[in-house]
C-alpha positions, 0 to 999 in steps of 0.5 A, a space after each residue: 855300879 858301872 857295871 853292864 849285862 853280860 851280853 856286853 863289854 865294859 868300855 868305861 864307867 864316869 859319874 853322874 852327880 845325883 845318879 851315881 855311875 853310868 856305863 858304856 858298853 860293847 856289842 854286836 851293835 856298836 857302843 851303848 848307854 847303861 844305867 844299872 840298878 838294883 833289883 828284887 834278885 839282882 842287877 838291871 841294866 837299861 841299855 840303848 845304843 848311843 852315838 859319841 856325841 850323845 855320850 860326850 853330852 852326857 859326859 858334859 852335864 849337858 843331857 842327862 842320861 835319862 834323855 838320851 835313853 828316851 831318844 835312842 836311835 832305834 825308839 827302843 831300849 834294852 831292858 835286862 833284868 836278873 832272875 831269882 835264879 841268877 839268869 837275865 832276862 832281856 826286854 824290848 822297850 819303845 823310847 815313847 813308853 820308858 819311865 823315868 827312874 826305878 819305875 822302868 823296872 816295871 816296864 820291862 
């Protein structure tokens, strides 16, 4: 766990009690909330970008990552998901239409 998609950079991982690991990561838009868990072939990663206070609240215990994941700053999430054949394949997802937990996966 703490692990992010290849199209970022690992910033930190920190524990998340009940949730294991959380990760921040680095791209082309600034600094992002992960959460990865296990798929059917491999890693998933939720991702959606996230301001340091937001991330500071996660640190805290004061919002769970999951609620900062639903209020991203654009409405929308990434979704990667690794494939049979080790490829990643990324999925758009609206805040509004994200589940909560491994149900994501079939949102994407």
């Amino acid at each position: 766990m703490g692990s992010v998609p290849p199209q970022l950079l690992l910033k930190e991982a920190f524990p998340i009690p009940d949730l294991g690991e959380v990760a921040v990561g680095m791209g082309v838009g600034g600094q992002y909330l992960v959460m990865e868990m296990a798929g059917s072939a491999g890693p998933c990663w939720v991702c959606a970008p996230v301001s340091n206070r937001a991330l500071d609240c996660v640190r805290t215990g004061q919002a769970s990552p999951w609620a900062v994941l639903h209020h991203s700053s654009t409405g929308t999430v990434d979704i990667y998901r690794t494939l049979r054949d080790g490829s990643v394949r990324e999925s758009v997802v609206l805040c509004a239409a994200l589940p909560v937990g491994r149900s994501v996966l079939a949102a994407a």
